[in-house]
C-alpha positions as CSV (number, residue, x, y, z in Angstrom):
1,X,-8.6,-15.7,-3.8
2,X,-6.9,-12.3,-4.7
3,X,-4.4,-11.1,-6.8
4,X,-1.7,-9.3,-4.5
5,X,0.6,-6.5,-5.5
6,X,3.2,-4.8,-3.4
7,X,5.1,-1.8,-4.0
8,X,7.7,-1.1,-1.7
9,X,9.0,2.7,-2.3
10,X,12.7,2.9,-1.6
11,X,15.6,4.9,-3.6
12,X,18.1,2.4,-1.0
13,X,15.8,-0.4,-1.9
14,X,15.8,0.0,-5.4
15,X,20.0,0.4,-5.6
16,X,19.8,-2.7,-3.6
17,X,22.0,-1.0,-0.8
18,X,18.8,-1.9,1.6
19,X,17.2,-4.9,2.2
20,X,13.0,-5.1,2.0
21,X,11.8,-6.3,5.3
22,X,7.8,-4.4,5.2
23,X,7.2,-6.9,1.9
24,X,7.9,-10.0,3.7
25,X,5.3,-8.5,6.5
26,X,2.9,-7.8,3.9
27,X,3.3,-11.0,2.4
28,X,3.0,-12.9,5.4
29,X,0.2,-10.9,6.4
30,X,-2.1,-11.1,4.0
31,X,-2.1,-14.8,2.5
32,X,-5.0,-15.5,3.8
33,X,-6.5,-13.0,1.3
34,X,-4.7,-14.2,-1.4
35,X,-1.5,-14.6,-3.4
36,X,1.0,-12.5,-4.2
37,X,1.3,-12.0,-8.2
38,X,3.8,-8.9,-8.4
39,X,6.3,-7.6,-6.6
40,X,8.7,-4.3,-7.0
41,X,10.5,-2.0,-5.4
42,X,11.0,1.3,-7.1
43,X,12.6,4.2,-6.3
44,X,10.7,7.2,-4.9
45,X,10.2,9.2,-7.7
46,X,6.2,10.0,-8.2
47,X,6.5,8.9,-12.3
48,X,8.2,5.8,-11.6
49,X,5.3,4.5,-8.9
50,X,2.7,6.1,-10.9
51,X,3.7,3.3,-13.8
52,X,4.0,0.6,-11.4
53,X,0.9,0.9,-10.4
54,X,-0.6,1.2,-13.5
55,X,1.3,-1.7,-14.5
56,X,-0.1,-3.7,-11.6
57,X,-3.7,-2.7,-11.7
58,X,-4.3,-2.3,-15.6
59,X,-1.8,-5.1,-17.5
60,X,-1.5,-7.8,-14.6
61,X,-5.0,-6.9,-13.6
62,X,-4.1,-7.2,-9.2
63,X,-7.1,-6.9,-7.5
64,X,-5.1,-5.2,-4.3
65,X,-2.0,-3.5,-4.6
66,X,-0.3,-2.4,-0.9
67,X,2.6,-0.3,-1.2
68,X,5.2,0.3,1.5
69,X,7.3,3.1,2.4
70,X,7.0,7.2,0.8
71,X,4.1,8.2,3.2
72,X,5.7,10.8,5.5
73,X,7.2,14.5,5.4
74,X,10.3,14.1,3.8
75,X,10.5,15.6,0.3
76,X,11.0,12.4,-1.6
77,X,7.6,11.1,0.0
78,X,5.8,11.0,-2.9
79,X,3.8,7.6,-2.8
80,X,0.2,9.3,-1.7
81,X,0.8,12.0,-4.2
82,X,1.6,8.8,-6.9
83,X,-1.4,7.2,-5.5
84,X,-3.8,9.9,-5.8
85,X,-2.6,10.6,-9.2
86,X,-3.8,7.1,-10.4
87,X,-7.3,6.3,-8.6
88,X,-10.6,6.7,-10.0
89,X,-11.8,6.8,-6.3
90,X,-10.5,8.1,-2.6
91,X,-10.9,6.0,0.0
92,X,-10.4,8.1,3.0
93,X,-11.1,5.6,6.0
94,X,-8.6,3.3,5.8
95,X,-5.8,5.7,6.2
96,X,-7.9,7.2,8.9
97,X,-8.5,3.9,10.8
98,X,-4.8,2.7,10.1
99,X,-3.6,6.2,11.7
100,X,-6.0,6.1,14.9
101,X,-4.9,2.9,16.1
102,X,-1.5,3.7,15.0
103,X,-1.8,6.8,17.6
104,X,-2.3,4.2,20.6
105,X,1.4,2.8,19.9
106,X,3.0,6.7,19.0
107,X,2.0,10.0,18.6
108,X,4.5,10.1,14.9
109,X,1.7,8.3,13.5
110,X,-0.4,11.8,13.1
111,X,2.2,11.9,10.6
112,X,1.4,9.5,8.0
113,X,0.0,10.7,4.8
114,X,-0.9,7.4,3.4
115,X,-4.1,7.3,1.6
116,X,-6.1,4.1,0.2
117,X,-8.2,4.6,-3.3
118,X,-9.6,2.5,-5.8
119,X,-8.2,2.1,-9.8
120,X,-11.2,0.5,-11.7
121,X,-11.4,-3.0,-9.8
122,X,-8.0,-2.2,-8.0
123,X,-7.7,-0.9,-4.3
124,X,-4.7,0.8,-3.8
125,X,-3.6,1.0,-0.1
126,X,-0.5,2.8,1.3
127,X,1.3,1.2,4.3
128,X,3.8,2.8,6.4
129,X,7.8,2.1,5.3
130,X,8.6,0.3,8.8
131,X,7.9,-3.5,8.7
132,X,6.3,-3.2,12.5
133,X,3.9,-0.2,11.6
134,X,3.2,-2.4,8.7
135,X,1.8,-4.9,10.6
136,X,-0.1,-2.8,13.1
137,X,-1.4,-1.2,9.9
138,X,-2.4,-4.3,8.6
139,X,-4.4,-5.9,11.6
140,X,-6.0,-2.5,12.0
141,X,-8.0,-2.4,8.4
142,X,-7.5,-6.6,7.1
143,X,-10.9,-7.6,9.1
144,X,-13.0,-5.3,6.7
145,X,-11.0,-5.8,3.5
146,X,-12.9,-9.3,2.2
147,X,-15.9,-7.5,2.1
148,X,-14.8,-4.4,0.5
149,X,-13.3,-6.3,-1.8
150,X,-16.2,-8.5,-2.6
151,X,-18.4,-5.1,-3.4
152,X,-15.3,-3.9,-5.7
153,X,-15.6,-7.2,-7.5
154,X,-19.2,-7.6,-7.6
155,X,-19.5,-10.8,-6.1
C-alpha cells in the first residue's frame, strides 16, 4: 500500500474561515491505493507549498502526494509553479489526460495549469481546488497510477 499526502492550497483554508471539502474527495478516492499519512493545508504562497512538499516527500518519505486547489489564473495560483520548483521530473500526461476529460464536462477546464512530476520516489500530482473536478480528475488518471507507481518504486 502507499503512503498518501494531500496538500490542499487555500489562504481561506489555512485561516480556517473555509472548510476543506476536495481532501475528503481525495481521501475517499484513493484508499484503495493506500493510506493517507499527512495532511495540510497551507496557504498559497509558492515558499510555503514548496516546504510542504519537501516535507512530505523527503522527511515523511509519501510515496504520492495530491495537492488540491492553486492551479488556475488568478495571481495567488502558485501551486504548479511550487510544484515544478521541487520535481526532479515532469510528468506532462497526467495533467493533459485530467484536462481532456475534464473538457467533456466544461470548456473552463482548458484552464487548469496543474502539472504532475516526480521528486526522487515521490509523484507529485496537482488536482483542481473544486471537490467535484477533483473527483472527475481522479477517475480520469487513478486506473494507470498502480503501475506507474510500481515502476517509480521498482517493484
Amino acid at each position: 500500500m502507499l503512503k498518501i499526502g494531500i496538500i490542499t492550497a487555500s489562504d481561506k483554508g489555512a485561516k480556517g474561515e473555509r472548510e476543506d471539502l476536495s481532501a475528503g474527495v481525495i481521501k475517499e478516492a484513493v484508499k484503495d491505493l493506500g493510506q493517507v499519512i499527512a495532511y495540510a493545508v497551507v496557504p498559497d504562497e509558492q515558499e510555503l507549498l514548496q516546504a510542504k512538499m519537501i516535507e512530505f516527500a523527503d522527511e515523511l518519505q509519501v510515496n504520492l502526494i495530491f495537492t488540491t486547489g492553486g492551479t488556475g489564473f488568478a495571481p495567488r495560483d502558485v501551486t504548479p509553479e511550487a510544484t515544478m520548483a521541487v520535481i526532479d521530473r515532469f510528468v506532462p500526461g497526467i495533467g493533459e489526460v485530467m484536462r481532456l476529460e475534464s473538457l467533456k464536462v466544461t470548456p473552463k477546464a482548458m484552464l487548469s495549469r496543474a502539472i504532475a512530476g516526480i521528486r526522487n520516489k515521490t509523484l507529485i500530482i496537482n488536482l483542481p481546488g473544486s471537490p467535484k473536478a477533483v473527483k472527475e480528475c481522479l477517475q480520469a488518471i487513478k486506473p494507470a497510477l498502480p503501475h506507474g507507481m510500481d515502476i517509480l518504486l521498482g517493484k
